[in-house]
N, C-alpha and C positions, 0 to 999 in steps of 0.2 A: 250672483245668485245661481244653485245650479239649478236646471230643471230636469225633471224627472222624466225617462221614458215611460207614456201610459203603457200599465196593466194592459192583458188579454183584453182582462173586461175591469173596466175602469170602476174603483171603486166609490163611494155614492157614503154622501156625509145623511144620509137615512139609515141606514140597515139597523143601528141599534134601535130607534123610533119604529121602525118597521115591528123589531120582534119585541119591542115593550105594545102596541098599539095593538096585537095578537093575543096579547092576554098573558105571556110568556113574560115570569119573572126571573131576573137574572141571578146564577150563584158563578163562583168564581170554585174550578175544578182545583183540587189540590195538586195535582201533577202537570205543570205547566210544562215540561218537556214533552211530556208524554203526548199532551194536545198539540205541539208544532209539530213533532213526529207525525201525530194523525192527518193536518194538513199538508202535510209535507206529502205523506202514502197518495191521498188523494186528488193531488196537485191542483191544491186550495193555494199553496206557497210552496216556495222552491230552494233547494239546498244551494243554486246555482247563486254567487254571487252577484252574477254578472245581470241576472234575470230583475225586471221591476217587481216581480213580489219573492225576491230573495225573505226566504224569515227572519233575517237578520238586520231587515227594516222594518218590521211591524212587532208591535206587541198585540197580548192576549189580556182582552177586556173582559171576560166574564164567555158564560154561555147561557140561554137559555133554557127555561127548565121544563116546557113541553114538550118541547122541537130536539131538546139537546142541541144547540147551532153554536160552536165555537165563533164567538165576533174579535176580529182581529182590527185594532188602527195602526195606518202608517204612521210610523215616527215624526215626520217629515209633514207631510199635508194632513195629516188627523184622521183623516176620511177612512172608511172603515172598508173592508174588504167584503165584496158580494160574497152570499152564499154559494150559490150555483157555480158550477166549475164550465165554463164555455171551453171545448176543445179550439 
């Protein structure tokens, strides 16, 4: 089995409960590039292969519709990737 190097900030199998529990109802954005791109800019995820939040291990779940929050899960462990970006 391989295991995975943790994330900066490790992601947390709540964040979608978090932003449904907020009142925040989820749509699914029609330009799904366009959103890894956005986290990508932000360094929410990383173009870096090599990196544990590589985009190319996560997908894009939906976002929510207050907040706008793009919620991404890993492929891999499910677990969904924090908002906040920790330097």
């Amino acid at each position: 089995m391989t295991h995975l190097a943790p994330a900066t900030t490790p992601p947390t199998p709540t964040e979608r409960e978090a932003a449904l529990a907020e009142g925040s109802p989820l749509f699914v954005r029609s330009d799904s590039q366009l959103v890894f791109r956005e986290a990508i800019r932000m360094g929410r995820l990383s173009d870096d292969a090599k990196s544990p939040i590589f985009a190319g291990r996560f997908m894009y779940v939906g976002s929510t519709m207050g907040t706008h929050r793009d919620l991404f899960k890993h492929i891999d462990t499910r677990l969904y990737l924090p908002f906040e970006v920790t330097p």
